[in-house]
Backbone as a ProteinNet text record, in pm:
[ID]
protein_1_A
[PRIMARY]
XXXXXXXXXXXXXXXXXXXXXXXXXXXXXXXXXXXXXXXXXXXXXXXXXXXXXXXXXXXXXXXXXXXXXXXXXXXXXXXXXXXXXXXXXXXXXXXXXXXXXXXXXXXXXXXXXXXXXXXXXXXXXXXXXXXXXXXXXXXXXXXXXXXXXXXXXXXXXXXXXXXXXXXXXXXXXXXXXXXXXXXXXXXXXXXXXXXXXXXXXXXXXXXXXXXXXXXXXXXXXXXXXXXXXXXXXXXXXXXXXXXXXXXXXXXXXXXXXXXXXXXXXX
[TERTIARY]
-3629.2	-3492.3	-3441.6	-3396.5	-3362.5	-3203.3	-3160.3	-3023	-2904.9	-2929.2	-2778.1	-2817.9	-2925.7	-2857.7	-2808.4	-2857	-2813.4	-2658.8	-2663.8	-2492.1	-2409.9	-2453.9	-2397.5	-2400	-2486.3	-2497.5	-2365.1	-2365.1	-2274.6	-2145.6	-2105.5	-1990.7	-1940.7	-2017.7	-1954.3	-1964.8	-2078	-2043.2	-1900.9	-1870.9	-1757.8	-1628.1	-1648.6	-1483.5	-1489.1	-1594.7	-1597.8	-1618.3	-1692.5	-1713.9	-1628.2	-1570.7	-1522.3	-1570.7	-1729.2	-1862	-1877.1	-1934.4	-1979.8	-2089.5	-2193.6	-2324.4	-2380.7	-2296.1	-2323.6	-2360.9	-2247.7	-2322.1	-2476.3	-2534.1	-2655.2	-2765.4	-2882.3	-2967.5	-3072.7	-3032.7	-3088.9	-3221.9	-3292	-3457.6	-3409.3	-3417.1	-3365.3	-3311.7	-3230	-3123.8	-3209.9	-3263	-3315.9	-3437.4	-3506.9	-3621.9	-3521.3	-3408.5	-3342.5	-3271	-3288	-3192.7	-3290.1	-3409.3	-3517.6	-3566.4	-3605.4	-3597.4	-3487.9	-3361.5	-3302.7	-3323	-3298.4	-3307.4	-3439.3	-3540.6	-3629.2	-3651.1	-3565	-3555.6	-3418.4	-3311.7	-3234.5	-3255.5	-3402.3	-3437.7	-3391.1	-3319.5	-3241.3	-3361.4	-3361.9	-3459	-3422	-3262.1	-3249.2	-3128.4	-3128.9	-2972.1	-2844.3	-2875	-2764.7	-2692	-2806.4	-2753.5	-2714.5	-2782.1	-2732.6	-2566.2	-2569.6	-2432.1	-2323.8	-2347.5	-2292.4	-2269	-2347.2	-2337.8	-2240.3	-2272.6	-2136.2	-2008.4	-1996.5	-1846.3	-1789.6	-1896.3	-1869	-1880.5	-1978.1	-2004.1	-1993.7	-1829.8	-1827.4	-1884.3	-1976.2	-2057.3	-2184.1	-2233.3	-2318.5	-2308	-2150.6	-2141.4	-2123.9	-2063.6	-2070.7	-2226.3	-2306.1	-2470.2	-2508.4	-2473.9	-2521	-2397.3	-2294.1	-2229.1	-2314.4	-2319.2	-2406.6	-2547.1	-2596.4	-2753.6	-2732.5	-2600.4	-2624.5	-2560.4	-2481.4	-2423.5	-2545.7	-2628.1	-2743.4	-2739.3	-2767.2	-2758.6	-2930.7	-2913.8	-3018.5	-2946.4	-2940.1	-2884.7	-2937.2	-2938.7	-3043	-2912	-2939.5	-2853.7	-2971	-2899.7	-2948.8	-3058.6	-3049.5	-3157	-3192.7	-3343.6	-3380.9	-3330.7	-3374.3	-3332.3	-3298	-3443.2	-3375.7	-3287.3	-3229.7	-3115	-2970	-3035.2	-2883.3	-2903.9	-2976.9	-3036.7	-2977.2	-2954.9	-2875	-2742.3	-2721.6	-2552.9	-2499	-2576	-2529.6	-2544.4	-2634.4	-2655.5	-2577.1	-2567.1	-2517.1	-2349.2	-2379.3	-2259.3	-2158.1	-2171.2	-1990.3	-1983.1	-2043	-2005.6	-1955.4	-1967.8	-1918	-1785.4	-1769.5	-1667.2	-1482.9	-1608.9	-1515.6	-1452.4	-1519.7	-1444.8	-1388.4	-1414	-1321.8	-1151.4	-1125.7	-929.3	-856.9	-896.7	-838.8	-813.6	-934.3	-984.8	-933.2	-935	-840	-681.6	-632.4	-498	-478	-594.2	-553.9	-601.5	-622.7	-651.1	-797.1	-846	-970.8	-1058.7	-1153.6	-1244.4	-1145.2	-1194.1	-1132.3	-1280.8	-1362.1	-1489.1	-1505.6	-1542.1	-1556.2	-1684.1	-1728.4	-1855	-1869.7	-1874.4	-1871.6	-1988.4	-1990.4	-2105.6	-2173	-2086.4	-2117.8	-2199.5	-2220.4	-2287.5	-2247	-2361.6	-2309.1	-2247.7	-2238.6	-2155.3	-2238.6	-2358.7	-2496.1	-2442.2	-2455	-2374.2	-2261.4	-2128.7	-2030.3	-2023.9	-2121.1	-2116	-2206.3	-2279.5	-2398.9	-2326.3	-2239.6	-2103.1	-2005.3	-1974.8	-1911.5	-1970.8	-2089.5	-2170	-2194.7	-2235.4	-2222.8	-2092.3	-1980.1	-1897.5	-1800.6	-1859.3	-1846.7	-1917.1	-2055.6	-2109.1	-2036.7	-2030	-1913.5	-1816.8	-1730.7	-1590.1	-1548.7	-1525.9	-1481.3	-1342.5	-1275.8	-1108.4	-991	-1081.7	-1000.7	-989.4	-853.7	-873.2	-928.4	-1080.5	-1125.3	-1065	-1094.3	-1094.9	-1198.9	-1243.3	-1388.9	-1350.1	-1364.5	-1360.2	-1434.9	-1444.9	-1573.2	-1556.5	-1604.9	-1583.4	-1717.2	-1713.1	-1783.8	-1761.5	-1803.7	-1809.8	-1815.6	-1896.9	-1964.7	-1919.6	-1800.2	-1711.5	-1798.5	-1955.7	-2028.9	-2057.6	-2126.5	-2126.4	-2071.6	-1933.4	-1836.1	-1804.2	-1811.6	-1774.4	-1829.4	-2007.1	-2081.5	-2013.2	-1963.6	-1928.8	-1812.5	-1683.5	-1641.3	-1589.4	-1670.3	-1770.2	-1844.8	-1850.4	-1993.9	-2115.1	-2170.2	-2250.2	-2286.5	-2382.7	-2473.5	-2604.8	-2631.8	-2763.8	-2906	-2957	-3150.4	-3199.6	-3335.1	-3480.5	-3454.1	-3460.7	-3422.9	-3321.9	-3208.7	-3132.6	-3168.4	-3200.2	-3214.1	-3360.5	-3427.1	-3577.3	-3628.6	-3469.4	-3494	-3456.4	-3373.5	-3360.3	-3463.3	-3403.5	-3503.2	-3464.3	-3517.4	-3439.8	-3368.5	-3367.9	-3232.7	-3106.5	-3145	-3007.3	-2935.2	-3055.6	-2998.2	-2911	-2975.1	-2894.5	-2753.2	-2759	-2609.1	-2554.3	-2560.8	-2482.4	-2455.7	-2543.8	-2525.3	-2509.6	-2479.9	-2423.6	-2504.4	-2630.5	-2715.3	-2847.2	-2991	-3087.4	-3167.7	-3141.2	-3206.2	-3133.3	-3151.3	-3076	-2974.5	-2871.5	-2873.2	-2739.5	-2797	-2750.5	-2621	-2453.9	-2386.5	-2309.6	-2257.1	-2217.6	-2100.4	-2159.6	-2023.1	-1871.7	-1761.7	-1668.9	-1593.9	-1681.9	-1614.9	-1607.9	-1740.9	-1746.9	-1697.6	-1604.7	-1532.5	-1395.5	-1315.1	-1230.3	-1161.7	-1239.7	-1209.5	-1286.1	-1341.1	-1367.5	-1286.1	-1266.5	-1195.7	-1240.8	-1304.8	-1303.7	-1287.5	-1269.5	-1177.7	-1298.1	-1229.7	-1290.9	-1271.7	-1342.3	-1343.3	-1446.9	-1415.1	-1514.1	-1511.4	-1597	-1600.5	-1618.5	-1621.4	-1604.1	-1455.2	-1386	-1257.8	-1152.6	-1164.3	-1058.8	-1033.1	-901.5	-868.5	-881.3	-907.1	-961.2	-860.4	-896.4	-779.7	-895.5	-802.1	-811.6	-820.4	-867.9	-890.3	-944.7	-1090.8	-1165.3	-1246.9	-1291.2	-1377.8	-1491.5	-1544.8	-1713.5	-1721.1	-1799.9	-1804.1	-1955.6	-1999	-2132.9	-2127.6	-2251.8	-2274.4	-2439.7	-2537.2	-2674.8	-2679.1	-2803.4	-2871	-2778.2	-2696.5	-2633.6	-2621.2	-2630.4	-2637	-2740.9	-2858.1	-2977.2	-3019.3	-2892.5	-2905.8	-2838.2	-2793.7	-2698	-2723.2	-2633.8	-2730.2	-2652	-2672.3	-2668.4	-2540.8	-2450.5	-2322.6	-2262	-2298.5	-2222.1	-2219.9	-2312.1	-2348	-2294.5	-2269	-2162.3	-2044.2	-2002.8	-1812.5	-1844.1	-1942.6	-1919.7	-1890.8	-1996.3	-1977.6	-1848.2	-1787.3	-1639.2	-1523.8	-1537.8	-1423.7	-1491.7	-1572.3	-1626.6	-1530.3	-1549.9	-1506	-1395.4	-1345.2	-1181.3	-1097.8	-1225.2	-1151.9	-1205.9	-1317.5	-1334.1	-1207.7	-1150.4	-1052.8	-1172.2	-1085.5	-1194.3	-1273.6	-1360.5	-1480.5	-1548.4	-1501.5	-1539.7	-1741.8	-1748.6	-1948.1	-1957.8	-2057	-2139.2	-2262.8	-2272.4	-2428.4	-2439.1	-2589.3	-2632.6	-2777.4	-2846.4	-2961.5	-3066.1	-3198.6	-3275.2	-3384.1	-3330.3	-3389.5	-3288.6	-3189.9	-3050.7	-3042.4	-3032.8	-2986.5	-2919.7	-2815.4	-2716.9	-2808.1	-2817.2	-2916.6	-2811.9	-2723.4	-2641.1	-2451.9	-2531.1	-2403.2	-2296.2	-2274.5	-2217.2	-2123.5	-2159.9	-2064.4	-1955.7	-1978.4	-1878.4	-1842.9	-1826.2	-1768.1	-1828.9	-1936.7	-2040	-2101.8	-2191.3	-2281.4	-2417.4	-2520.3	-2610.2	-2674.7	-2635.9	-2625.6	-2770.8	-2843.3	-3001.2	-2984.9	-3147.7	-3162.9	-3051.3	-2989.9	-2904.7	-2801.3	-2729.9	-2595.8	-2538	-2429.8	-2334.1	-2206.2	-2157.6	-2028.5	-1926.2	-1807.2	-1696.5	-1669.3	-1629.7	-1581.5	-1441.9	-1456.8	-1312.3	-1205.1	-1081.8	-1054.7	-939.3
6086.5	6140.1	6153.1	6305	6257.7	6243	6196.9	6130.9	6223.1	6368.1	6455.1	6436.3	6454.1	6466.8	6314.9	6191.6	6058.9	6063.4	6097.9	6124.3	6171.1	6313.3	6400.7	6249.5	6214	6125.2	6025.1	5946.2	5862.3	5900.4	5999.8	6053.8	6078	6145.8	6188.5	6084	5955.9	5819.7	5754.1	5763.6	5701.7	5786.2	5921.5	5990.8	5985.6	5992	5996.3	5853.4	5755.5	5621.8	5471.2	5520.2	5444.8	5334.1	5332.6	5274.5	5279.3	5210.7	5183.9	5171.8	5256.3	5263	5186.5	5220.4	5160.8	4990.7	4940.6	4807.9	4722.8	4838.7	4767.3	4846.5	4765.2	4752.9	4929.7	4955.4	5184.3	5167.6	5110	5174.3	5123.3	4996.5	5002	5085.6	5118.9	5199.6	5354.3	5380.7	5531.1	5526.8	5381.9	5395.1	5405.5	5354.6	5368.3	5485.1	5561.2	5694.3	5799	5805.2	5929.4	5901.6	5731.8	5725.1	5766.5	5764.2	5840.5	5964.5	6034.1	6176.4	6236.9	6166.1	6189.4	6222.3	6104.4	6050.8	6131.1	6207.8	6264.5	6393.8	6439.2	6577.9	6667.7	6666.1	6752.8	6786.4	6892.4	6953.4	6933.8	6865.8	6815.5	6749.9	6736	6650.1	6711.3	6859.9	6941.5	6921.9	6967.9	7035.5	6940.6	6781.3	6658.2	6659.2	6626.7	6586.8	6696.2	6846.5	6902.3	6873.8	6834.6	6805.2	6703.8	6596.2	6463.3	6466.2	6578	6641.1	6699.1	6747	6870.1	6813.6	6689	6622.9	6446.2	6433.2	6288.3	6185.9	6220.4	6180.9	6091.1	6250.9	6192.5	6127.5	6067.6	6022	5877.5	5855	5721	5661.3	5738.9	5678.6	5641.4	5778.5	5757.7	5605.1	5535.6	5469.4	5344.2	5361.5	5206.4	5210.3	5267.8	5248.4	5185	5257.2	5199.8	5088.5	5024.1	4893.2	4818.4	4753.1	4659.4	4562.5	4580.1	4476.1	4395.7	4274.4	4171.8	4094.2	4060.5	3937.3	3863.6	3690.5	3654.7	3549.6	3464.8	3304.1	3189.9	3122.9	3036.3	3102.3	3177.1	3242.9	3141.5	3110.5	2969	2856.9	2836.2	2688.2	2548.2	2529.5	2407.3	2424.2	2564.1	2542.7	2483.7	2554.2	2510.2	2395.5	2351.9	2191.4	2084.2	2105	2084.3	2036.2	2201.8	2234.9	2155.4	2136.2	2064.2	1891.1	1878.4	1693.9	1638.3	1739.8	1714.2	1737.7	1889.2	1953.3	1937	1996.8	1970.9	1822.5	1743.9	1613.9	1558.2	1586.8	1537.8	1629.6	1754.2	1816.6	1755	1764	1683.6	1556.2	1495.7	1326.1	1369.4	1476.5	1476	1443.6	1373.2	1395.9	1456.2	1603.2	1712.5	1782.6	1788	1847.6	1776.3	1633.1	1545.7	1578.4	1620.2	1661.1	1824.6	1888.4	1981.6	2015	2111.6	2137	2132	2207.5	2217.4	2277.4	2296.1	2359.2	2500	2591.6	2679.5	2769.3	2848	2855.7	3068.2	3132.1	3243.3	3251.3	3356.9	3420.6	3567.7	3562.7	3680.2	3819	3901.9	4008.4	3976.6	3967.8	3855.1	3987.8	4108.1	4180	4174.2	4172.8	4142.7	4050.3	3932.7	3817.4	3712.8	3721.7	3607.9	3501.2	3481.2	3370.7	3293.3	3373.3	3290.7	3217.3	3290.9	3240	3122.6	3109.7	2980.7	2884.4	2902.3	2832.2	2724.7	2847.3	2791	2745.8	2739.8	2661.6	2528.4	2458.6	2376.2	2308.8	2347.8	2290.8	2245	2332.4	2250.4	2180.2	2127.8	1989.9	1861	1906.1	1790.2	1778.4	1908.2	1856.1	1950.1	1929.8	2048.1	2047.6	1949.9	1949.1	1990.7	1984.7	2063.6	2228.8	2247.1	2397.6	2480.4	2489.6	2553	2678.1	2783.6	2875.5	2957.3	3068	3120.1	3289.5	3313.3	3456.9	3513.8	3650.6	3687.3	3840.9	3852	4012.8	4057.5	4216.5	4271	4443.9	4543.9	4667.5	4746.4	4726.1	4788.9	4768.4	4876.5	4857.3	4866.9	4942.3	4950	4870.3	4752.2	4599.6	4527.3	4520	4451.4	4408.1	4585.1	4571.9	4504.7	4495.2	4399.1	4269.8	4199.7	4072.4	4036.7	4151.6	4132.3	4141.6	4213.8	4198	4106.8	3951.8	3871.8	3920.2	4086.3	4149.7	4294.3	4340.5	4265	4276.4	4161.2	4084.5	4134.8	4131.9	4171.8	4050.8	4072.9	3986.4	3927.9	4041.5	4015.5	3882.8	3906.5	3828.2	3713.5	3663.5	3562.5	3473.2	3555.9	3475.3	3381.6	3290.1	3166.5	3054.1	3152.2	2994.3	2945.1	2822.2	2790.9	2849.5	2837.4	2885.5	2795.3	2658.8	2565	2624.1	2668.2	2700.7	2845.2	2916	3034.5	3016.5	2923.5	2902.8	2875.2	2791.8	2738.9	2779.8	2916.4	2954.8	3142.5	3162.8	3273.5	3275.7	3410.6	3388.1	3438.2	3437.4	3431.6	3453.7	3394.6	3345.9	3483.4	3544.2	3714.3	3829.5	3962.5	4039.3	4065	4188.6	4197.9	4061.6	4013.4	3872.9	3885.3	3771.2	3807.7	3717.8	3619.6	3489.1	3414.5	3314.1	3246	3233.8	3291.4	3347	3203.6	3071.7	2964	2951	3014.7	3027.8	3123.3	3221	3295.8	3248.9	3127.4	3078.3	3072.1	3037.7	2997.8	3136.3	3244.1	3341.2	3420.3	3491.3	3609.8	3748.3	3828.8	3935.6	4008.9	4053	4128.7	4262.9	4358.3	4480.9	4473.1	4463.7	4411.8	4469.9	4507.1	4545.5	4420.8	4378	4265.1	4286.1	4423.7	4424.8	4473.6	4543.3	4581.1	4514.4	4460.6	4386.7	4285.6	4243.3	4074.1	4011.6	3906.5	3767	3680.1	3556.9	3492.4	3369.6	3243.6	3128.2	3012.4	2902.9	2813.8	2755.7	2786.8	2780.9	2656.7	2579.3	2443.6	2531.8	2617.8	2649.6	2813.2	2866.5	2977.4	3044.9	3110.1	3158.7	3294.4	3314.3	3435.2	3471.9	3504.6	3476.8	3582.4	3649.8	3757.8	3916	3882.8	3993.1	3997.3	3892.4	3945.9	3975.2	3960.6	3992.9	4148.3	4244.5	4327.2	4434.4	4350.2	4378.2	4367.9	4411.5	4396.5	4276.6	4251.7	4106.5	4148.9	4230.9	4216.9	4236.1	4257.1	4272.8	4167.6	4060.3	3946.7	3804.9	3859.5	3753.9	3815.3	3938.4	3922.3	3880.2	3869.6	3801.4	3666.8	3617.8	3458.6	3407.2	3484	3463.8	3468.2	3553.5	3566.3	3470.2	3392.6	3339.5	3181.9	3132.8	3022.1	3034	3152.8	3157.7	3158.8	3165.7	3166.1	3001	2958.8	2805	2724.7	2621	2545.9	2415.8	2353.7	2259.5	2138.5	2093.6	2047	2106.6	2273.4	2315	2370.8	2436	2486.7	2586.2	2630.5	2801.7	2830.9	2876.9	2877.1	2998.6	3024.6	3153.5	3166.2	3252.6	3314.9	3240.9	3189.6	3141.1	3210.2	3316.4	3374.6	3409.5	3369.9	3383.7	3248.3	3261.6	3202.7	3215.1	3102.6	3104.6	3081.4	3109.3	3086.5	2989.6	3014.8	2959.7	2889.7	2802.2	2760.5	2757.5	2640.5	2599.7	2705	2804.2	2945.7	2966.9	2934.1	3009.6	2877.9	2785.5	2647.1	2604.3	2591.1	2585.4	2443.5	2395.3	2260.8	2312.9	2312	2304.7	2200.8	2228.3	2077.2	2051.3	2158.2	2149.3	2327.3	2330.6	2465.6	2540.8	2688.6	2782.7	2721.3	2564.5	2509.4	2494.9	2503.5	2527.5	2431.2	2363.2	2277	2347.5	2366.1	2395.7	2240.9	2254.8	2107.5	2081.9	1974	1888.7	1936.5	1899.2	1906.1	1758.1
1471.2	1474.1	1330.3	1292	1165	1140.3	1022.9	976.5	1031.2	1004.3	1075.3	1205.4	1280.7	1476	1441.1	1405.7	1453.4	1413.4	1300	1221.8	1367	1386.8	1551.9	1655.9	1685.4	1800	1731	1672.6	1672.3	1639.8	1598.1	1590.1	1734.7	1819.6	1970.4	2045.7	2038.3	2080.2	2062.3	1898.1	1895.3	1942	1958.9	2035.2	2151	2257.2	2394	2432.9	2365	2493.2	2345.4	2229.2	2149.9	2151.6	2103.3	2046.8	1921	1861.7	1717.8	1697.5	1717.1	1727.4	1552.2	1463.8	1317.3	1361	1444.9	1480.1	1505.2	1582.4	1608.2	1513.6	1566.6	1483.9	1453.6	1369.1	1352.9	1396	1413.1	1405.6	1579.8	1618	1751.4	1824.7	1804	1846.3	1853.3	1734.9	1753.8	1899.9	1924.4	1988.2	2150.9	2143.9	2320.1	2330.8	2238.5	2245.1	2253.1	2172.2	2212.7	2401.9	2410.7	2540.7	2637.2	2639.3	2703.9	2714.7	2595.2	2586.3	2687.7	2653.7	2786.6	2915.1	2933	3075.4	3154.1	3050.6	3099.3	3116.5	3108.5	3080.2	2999.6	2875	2835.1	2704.8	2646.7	2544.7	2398.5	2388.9	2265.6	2244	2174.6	2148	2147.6	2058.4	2100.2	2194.6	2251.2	2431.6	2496.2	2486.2	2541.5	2477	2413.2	2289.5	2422.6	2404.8	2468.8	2629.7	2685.2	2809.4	2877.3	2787.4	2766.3	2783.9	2706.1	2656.6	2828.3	2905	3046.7	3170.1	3139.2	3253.2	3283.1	3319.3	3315.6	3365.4	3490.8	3572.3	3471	3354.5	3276.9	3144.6	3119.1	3010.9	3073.2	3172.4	3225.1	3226	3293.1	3299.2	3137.1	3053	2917.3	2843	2880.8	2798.1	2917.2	3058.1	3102.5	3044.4	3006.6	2935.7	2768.8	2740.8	2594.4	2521.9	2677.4	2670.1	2746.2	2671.5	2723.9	2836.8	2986.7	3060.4	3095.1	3059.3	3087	3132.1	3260.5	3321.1	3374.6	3385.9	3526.7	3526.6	3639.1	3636	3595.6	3492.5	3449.7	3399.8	3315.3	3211	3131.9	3095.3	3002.9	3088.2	3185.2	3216.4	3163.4	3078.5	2968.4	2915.8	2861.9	2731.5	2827.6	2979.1	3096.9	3110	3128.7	3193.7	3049.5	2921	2791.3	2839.6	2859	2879.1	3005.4	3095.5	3172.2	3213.8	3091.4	3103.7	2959.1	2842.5	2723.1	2696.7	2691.6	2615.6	2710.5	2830.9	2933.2	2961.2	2999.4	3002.4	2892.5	2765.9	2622.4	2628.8	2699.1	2670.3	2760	2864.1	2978.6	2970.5	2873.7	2859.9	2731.8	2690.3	2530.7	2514.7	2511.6	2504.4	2526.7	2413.6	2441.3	2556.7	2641.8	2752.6	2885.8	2856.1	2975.9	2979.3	2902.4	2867.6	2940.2	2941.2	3037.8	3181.2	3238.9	3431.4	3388.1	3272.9	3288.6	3159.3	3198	3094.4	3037.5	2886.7	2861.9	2853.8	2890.6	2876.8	2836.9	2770.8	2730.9	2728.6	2850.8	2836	2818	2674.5	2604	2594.6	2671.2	2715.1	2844.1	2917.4	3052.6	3118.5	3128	3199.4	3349.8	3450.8	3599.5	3644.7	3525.5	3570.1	3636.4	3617.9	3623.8	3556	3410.7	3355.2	3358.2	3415.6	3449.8	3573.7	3636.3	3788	3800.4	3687.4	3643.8	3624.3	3519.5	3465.1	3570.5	3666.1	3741.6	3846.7	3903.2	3977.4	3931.8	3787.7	3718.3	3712.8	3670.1	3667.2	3816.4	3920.4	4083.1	4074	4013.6	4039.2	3961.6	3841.8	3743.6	3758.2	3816.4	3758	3867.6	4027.8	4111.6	4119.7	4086.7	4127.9	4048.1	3923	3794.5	3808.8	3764.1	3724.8	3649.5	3608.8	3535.6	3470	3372.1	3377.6	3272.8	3310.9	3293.2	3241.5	3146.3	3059.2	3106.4	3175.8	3165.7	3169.3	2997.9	2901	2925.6	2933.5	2885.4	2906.7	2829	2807	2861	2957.1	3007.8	3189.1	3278.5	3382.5	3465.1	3471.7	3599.2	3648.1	3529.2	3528.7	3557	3514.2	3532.8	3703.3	3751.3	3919.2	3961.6	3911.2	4012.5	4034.2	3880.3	3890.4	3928.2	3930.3	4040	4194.6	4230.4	4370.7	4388.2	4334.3	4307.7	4353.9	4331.2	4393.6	4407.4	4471.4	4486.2	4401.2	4362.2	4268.6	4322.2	4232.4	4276	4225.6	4280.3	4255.1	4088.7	4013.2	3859.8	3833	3894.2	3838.8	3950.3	4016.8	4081.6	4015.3	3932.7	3929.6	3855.5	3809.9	3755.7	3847.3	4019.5	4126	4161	4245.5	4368.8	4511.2	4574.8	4678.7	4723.1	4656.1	4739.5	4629.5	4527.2	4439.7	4515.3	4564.4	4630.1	4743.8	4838.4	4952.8	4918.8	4795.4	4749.8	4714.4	4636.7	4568	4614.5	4742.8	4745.3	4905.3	4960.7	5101.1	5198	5153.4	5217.2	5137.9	5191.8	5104.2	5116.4	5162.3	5141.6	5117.5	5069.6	5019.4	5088.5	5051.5	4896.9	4883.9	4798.4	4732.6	4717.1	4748.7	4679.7	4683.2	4572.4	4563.7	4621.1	4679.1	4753.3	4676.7	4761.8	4723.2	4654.9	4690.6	4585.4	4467.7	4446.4	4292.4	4204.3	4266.8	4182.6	4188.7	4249	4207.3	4058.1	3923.8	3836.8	3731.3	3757.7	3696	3677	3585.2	3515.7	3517.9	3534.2	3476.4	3396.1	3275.1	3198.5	3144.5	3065.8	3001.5	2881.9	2765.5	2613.6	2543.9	2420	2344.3	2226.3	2206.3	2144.3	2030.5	1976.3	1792.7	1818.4	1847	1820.3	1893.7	2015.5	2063.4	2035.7	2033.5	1983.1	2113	2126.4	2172.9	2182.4	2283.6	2336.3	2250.5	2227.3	2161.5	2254.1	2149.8	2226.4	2323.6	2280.7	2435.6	2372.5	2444.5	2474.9	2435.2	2502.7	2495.2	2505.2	2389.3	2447.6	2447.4	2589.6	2600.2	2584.2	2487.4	2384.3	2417	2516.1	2525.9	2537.3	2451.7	2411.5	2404.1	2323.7	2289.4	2141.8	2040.4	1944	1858.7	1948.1	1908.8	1855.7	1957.3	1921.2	1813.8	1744.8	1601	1508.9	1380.2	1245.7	1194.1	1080	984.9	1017.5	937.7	935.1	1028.1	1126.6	1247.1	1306.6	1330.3	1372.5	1289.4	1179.8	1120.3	1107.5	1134.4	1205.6	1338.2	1406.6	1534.3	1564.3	1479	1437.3	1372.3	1295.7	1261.7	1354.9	1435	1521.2	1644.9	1662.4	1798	1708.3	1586.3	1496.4	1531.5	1549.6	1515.1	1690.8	1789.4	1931.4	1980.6	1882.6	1981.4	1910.1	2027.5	1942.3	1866.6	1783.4	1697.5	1786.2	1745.6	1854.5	1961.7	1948	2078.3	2045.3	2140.2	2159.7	2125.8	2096	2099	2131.5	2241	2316.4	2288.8	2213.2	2210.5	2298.5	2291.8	2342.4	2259.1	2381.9	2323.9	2166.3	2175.2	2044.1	1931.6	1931.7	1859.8	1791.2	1662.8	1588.1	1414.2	1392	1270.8	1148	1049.1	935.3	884	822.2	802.2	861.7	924.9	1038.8	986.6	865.1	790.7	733	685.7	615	748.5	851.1	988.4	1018.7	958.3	1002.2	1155.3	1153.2	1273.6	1186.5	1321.2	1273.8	1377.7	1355.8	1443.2	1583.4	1644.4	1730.8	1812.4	1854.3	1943.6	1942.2	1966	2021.8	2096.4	2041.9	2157.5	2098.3	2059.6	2063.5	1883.8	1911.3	1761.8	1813.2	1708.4	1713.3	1627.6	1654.2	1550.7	1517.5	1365.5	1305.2	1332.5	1346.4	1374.3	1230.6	1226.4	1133.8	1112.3
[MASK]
++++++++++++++++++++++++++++++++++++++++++++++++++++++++++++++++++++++++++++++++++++++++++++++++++++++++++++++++++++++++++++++++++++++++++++++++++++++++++++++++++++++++++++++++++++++++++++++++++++++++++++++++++++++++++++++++++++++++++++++++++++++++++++++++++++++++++

């Protein structure tokens, strides 16, 4: 692809779906965009670019493909199996946290809503009587519906249960999957673009897994800045098992185990 169509491509990205394609990572980015172009049959970019503009049908498909969904529940088990013998039990007896109804928890690029609903399955085993409450952003509205619809889920996102976790958490142990309506008690929903929108504060913990993998240096440390600036102090930062801070310390972070980050006290 050379530099003017990509120039064209991200220019009509950013007026029609108000994307920032400069964010992620260019050689990446060029390899999921010739694949589209493919797969959408169109003979060039032109004519794609043009098509966008005529057919809203196909700019929605083209803005859910290029907002990345990987979802499962309880993606990486150990790093959950952590979070749930370490980090919320330390969070839960914290002071701060006894002083209010409940957890403050932001799961940031939540996709179908696999992760918050992990979240809040966990925190019905620790802590069911508190009022939790559970963020759950992301970009991308096709997505979004699934999660809130708790549904309905595929094979994919289920293929880190057991089937005793399925029975439990879903409303029935065969398709199409779609989560017991308890566990959306304490979930949120919302629509956010997480480089341009401002952010709500003060959250105990916030889950960030495999989304900033796909960004560049600088984009990934204004992320890390504004994630510093929404945990309140002592609070978490769970990232993606292949995600990590080089330097914690510069974003007022501490490294705490694999996936986990501390904001410092002050």
């Amino acid at each position: 692809m050379d530099e003017l169509t990509y120039t064209d491509i991200k220019t009509t990205v950013r007026e029609l779906l108000d994307l920032n394609l400069e964010c992620y990572k260019e050689k990446q980015m060029h390899r999921r965009l010739e694949a589209w172009l493919a797969r959408a049959g169109a003979s060039d970019w032109h004519q794609y670019l043009a098509q966008l503009r005529n057919e809203p049908e196909e700019l929605i498909r083209f803005r859910n493909y290029l907002t990345i969904n990987v979802s499962s529940f309880f993606r990486d088990p150990e790093r959950w199996e952590t979070l749930k013998t370490e980090i919320l039990p330390k969070l839960l007896q914290d002071p701060h946290v006894s002083a209010q109804e409940g957890l403050r928890i932001w799961s940031a690029g939540c996709s179908v809503g696999a992760e918050p609903y992990s979240l809040a399955f966990l925190l019905e085993e620790l802590a069911p009587f508190k009022q939790h409450y559970i963020l759950a952003t992301d970009y991308d509205r096709g997505a979004l519906k699934i999660g809130q619809d708790r549904g309905p889920y595929t094979e994919e996102n289920l293929k880190s249960l057991s089937p005793e976790m399925i029975r439990e958490m879903f409303e029935s142990p065969d398709p199409p999957w779609y989560v017991k309506k308890r566990l959306a008690r304490w979930v949120h929903f919302k629509e956010h673009n997480l480089f341009t929108d401002p952010t709500e504060t003060h959250f105990d913990l916030i889950v960030c897994r495999n989304v900033v993998i796909y960004f560049n240096a600088e984009v990934k440390d204004a992320l890390f800045r504004k994630f510093h600036h929404a945990l309140r102090d002592g609070g978490y930062l769970f990232l993606g098992g292949t995600e990590y801070i080089m330097r914690p310390q510069d974003f007022g972070l501490s490294h705490i185990s694999t996936c986990f980050y501390r904001k410092g006290e002050k």
